[in-house]
Each structure stands twice: as C-alpha cells, then as structure tokens.
C-alpha distance (Angstrom), angle and dihedral (degrees) to the residues before:
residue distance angle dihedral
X1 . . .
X2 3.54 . .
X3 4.01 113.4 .
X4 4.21 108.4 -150.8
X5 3.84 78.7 -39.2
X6 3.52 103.7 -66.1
X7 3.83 102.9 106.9
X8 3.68 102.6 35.1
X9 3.94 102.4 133.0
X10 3.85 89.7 177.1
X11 3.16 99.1 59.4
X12 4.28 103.4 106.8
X13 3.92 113.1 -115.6
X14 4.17 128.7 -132.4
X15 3.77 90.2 -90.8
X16 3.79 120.6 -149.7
X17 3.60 133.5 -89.3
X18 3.42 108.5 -120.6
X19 4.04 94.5 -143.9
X20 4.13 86.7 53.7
X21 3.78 110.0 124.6
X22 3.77 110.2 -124.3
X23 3.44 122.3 -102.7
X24 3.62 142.5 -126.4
X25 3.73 119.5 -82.3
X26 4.14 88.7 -119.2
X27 3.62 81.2 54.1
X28 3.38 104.1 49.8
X29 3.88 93.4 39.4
X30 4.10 89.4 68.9
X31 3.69 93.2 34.3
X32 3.53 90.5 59.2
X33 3.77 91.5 42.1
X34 3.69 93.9 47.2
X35 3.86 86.2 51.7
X36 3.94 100.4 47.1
X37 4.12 95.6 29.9
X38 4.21 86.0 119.6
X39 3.57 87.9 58.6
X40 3.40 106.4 35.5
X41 3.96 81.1 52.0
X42 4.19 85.6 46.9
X43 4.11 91.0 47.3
X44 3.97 90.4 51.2
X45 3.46 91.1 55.7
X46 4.27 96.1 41.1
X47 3.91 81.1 51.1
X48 4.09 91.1 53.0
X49 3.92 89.9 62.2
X50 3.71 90.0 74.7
X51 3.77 93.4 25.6
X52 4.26 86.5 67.8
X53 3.52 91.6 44.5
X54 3.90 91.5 59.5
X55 3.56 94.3 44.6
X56 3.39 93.3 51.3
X57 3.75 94.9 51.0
X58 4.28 87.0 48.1
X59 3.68 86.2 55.7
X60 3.36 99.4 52.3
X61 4.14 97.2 43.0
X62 4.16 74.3 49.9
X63 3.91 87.2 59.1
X64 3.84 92.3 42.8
X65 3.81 100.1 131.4
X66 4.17 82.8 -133.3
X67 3.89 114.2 -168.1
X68 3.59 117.4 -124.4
X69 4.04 89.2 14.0
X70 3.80 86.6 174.2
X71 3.91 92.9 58.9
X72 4.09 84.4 67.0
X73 4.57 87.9 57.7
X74 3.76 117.6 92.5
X75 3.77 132.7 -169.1
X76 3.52 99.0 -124.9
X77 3.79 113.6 146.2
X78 3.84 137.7 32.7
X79 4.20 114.8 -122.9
X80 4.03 109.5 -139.5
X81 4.17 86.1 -106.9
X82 3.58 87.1 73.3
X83 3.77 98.5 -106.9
X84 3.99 133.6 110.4
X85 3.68 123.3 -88.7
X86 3.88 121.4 -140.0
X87 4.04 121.7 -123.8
X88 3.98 118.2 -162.6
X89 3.44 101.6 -149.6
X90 3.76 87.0 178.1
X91 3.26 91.2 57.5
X92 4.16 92.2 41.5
X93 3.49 99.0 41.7
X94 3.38 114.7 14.2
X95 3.89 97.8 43.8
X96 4.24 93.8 55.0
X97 3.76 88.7 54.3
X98 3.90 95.2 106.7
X99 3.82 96.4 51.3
X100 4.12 83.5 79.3
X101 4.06 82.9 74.1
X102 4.03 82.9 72.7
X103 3.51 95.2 63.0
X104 3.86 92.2 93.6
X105 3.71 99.3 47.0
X106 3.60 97.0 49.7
X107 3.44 80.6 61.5
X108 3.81 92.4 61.6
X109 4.05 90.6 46.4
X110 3.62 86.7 51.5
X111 3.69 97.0 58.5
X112 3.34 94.2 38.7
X113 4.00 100.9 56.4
X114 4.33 87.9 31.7
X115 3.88 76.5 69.9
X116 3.24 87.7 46.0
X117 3.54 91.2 51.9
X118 4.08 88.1 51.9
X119 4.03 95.9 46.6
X120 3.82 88.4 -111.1
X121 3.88 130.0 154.0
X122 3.39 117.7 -110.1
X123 3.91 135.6 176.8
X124 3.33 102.2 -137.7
X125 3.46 114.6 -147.2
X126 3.59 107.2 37.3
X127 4.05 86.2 39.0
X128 3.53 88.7 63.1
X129 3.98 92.6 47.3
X130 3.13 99.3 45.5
X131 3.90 95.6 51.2
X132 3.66 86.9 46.2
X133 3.76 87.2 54.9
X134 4.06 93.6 48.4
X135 4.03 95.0 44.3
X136 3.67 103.2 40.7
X137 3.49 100.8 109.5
X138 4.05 94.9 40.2
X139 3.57 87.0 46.4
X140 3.50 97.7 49.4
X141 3.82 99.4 45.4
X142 4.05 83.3 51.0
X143 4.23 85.9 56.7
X144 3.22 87.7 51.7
X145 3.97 102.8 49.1
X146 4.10 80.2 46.0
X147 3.36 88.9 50.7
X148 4.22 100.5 46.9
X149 4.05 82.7 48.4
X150 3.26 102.6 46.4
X151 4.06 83.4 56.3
X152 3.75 100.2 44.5
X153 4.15 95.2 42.6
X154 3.71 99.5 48.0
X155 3.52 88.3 43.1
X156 3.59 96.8 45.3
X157 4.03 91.0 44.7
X158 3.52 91.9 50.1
X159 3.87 95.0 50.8
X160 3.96 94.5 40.2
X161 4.01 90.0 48.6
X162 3.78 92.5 51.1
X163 3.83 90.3 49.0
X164 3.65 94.2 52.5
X165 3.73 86.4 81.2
X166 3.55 97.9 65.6
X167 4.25 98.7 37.3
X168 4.18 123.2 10.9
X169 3.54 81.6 -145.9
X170 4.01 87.8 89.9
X171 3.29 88.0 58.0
X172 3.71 89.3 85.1
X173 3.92 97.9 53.4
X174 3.70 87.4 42.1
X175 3.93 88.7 58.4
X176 3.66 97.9 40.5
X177 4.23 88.2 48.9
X178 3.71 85.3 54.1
X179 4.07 98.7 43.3
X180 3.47 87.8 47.7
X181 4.15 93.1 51.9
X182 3.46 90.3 45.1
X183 3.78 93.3 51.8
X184 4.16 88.7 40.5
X185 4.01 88.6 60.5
X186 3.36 93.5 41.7
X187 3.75 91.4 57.9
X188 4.03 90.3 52.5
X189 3.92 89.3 70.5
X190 3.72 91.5 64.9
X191 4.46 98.9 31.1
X192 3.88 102.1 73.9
X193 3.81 91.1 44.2
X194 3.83 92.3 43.4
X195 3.98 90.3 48.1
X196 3.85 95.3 48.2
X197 3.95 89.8 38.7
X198 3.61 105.5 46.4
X199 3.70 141.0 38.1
X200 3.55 99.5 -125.9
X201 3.72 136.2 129.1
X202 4.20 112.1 -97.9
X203 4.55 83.4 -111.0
X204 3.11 86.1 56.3
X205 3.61 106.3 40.9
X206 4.03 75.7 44.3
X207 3.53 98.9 59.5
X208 3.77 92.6 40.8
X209 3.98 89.9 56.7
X210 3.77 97.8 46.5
X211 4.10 83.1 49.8
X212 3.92 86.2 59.1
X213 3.70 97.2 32.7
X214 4.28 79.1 71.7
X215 3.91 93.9 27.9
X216 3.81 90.7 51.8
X217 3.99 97.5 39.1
X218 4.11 102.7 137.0
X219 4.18 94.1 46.1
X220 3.64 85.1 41.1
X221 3.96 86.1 55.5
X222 3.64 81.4 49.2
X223 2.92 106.6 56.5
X224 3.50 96.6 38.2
X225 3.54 91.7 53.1
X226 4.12 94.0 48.1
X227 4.22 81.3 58.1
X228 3.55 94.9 47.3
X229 3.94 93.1 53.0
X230 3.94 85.3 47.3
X231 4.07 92.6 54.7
X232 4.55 86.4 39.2
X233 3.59 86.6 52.2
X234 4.00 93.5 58.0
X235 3.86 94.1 32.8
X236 4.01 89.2 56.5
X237 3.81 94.5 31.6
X238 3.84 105.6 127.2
X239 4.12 112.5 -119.6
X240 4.23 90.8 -119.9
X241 4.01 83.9 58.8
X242 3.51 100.1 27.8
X243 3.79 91.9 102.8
X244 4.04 81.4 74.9
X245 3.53 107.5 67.8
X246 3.99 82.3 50.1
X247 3.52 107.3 65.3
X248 3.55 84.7 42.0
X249 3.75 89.7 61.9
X250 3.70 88.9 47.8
X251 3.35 96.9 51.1
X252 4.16 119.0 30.4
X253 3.93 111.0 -10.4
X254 3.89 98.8 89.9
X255 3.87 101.2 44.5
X256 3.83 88.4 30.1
X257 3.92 85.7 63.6
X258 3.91 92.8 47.8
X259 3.31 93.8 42.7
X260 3.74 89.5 55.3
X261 3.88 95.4 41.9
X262 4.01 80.1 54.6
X263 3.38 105.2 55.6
X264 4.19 97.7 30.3
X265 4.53 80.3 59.5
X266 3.56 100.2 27.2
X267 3.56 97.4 79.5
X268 3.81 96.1 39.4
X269 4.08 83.3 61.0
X270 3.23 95.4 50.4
X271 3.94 97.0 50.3
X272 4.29 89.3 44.4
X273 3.55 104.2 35.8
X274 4.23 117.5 4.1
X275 3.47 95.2 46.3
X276 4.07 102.4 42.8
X277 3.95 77.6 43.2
X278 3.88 91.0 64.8
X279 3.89 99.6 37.4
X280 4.05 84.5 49.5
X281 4.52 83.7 54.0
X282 3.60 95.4 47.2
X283 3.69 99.1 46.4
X284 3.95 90.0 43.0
X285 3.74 114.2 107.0
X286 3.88 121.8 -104.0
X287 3.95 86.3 8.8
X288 3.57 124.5 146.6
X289 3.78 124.9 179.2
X290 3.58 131.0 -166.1
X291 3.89 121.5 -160.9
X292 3.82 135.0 -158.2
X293 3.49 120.6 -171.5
X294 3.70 97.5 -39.5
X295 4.13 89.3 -64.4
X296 3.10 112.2 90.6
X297 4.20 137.1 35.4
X298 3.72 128.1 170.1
X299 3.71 143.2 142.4
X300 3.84 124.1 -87.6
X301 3.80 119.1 -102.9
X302 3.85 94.5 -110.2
X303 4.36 84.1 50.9
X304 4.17 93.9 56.8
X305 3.87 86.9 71.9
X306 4.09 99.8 58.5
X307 3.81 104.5 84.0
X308 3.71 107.2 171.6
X309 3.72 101.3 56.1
X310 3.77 102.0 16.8
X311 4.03 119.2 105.3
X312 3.94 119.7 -98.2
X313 3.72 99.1 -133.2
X314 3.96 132.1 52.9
X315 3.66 118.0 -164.9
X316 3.65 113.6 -134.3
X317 3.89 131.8 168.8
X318 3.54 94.8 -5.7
X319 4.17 86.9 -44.8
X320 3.61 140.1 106.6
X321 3.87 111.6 -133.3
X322 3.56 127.7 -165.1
X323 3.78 97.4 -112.2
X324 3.67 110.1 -136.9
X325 3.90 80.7 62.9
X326 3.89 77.8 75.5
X327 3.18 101.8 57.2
X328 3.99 94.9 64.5
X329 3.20 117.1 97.7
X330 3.82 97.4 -132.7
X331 3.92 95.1 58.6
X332 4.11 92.3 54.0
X333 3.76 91.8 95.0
X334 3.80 120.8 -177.3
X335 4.41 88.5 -97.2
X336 4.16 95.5 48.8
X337 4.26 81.4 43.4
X338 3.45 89.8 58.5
X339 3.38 102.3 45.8
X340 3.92 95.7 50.9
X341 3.54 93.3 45.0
C-alpha cells in the first residue's frame, strides 16, 4: 500500500543498464540512499518500536526509589577548582541496562541495510522479523559484551585519568583503556553484519572484527567521525531549533547509521572473506556451484555426500553454513530443497 507515494515497494525501479560503468563507492552510497530513502525512513521507525520500550524501562529503573542511592556515587575525578567531582554510577551503569534488549533488532536493521549495501530486494517488514528471530541469541550475547565493556572501560578510564594526577605512571593504563575502546567500537561496525552474514561462532566473528577494526582503520575513522558530527550536531543544537535534530532521530538517524556501517564494511568482507570463499569453491575438487542472482551459492545434492575433497562451507540466503549441517535431514527445509533441486 503505497502512502502519498512514499512507501510503495511495488512500484518497478529505473533498472540498470547492463553496459553502465560502475561507479564510485561515494557514488553508489547516495544512489542507493536516494533509491531506498522510503525505507530507510520505514526501518527507523520499525526500529523505534523496541527503541520506546527500552527507554521506557531506563526511565523507570531511573525512578526506582533505590535505598542507599548515595552508596551507588563515587569520587572519581578532580574539577579544575581543586575539589572532587561526583559520578552516578546508578545513573551510568545501572540506568543503560535495558538498551542490551536491542541487541537482537539491530540484528534485523543490519541485514536489512547489508542488502542494501549489496542492491538486494528485501521485504521489509517481515525481513526485519525474521532476522530478528534468527539472530536473537547472537545479538543479544553481543549487547551484553557491549554492555559489560562499556561498564568496565568508562569506569576504568575515569579512575586511571583521575590518578594520573598523583603518578604519570597511569598514564599508561589510561592509554591502553582508551586504545582498547577505540579498537572495541571499531570492531562493532563489522559484528552485526558478520553475525547475520556468516555462520560463525561470536569468537570468531570477534576475532575477525578486531582484525578489520585495524585492517579497516581510515573508513573506520570515517565512519566514526560521520557519528560523532551526528551526536555534535544535537549537543550544540540551539533550544529554538532543537526540535530539528529530533525528527531527524525519529525518522533516518538510526538506520542511516547502520546502513552506513553496512556498506563502509560490507565491501571489505567481501574482498577478505566472501570472495577468497568463492575462489576456494570453484577451485575445490568435485565442486559444483549454482548461483542465483548473486544471493545465494551452495553445493548440489549429489556434492553434500563427497567429504574428503568437498568444501566446508555452503552459502545459503546470504550465509555461509557449515556444510555437513546439510547433509541432515532435519536442516533440508522445503526453501534449501528447492533451491538444490
């Protein structure tokens, strides 16, 4: 249902000319973004459903009549007057706790701007769902790992910076915290599009991401710096125009940032692991791969029973699964039948 034309997914595209040269990646990024604005703008608002039921939740663990509230403060820094500044931890710590419960659906805004990111179709809705559904767990035990380093970091940066007054010698703690925060955000560009990409374990996908987090420093700096603008433009918004910066927020800022995460790490996944992937497949022996438009790769039926020279991994609905997972008879499902048939 199309709504004033804005949200009318039926409506055919341009198409493109199979003779056009491709275009630069800056290109393509607003091309793409120009194309899928309507739902990028419909994703932002799918992804504010469970967005208002964690800030809810944070406001009322804010309203928690806590005992001993004090007991939760800290001394932790010195102000330039001379005199100690208070840190809420209850209010740092204990107050972010439900944002972990978005784990899972950044999962499904992930997958859905990564196929952005590849010029694939998508139904919206029920795309998002669905890879909600499939990455909860994953995507919840990465919210969580956030979460636990958020706490220790901060805390540890704030502690190690206030000591540096008394010794220098915390200055090398307090530089190591930081590096190692820096690197730890850097590394979320590349997890949620790993974890709904790739059948891997969350080390793995882990150590994969802090690889890239190094591999991928300057558009890692780029995008960091593209968020950081985004945060300094509503921090130094003045009040009269304040009201700005909000309906941006409720309309494009959240999947606008994963769908630029997604394409800025997209492509360095697909030159270090996608595309070494599918040279290693065709050069296996007794390996034959079928291919539909650029989504999906696996083995044919008669393949999945070679084990000594057949490949490990089977790439299936935009993931790689181990393939003697394949060969049981409880993963064929009617959609992978199909496609092997």
């Amino acid at each position: 249902m199309a709504f004033f034309g804005l949200f009318n997914y039926s409506k055919p595209g341009p198409g493109v000319s199979k003779d056009e040269p491709p275009k630069s990646p800056p290109a393509r990024f607003f091309e793409i973004l120009w194309r899928h604005l309507s739902k990028i703008v419909t994703l932002n608002l799918i992804f504010l459903i469970p967005l208002a039921v964690a800030i809810v939740l944070m406001v009322l663990i804010f309203l928690l009549p806590v005992p001993n509230h004090l007991a939760f403060q800290t001394w932790l820094f010195r102000t330039q007057d001379g005199t100690n500044g208070v840190v809420d931890l209850y209010l740092l710590y204990a107050v972010p706790l439900p944002l972990i419960l978005l784990g899972p659906f950044t999962m499904g805004m992930a997958f859905i701007t990564r196929n952005f990111a590849r010029e694939e179709h998508v139904f919206l809705w029920s795309d998002f769902w669905e890879a909600t559904r499939k990455n909860w767990k994953p995507g919840l035990l990465n919210a969580c790992i956030v979460y636990v380093a958020y706490v220790v970091l901060t805390f540890s940066i704030f502690f190690y910076g206030n000591e540096m007054d008394k010794s220098l010698f915390f200055a090398i703690p307090f530089a190591l915290c930081f590096v190692i925060a820096v690197l730890f955000l850097f590394a979320q560009y590349y997890i949620p599009v790993m974890i709904v990409t790739f059948d891997l374990k969350l080390r793995h996908i882990y150590k994969n991401a802090f690889i890239f987090a190094l591999l991928g420093l300057l558009r890692n700096l780029m995008i960091t710096a593209i968020i950081a603008a985004i945060i300094a433009a509503v921090l130094f918004c003045p009040m009269q125009f304040l009201f700005i910066p909000l309906i941006l927020f409720l309309l494009i800022v959240f999947s606008f940032i994963s769908y630029l995460t997604s394409f800025a790490t997209y492509s360095i996944l697909d030159n270090y692991l996608i595309k070494p992937y599918y040279k290693k497949e065709t050069e296996a022996k007794g390996s034959i791969i079928s291919e539909e438009n650029g989504e999906k790769l696996s083995l044919e039926r008669d393949e999945l029973d070679e084990d000594d020279d057949g490949p490990q991994y089977v790439y299936v609905n935009g993931r790689l699964i181990e393939r003697k997972l394949l060969k049981e008879e409880s993963v064929f499902s009617d959609e992978i039948n199909e496609h092997l048939e």
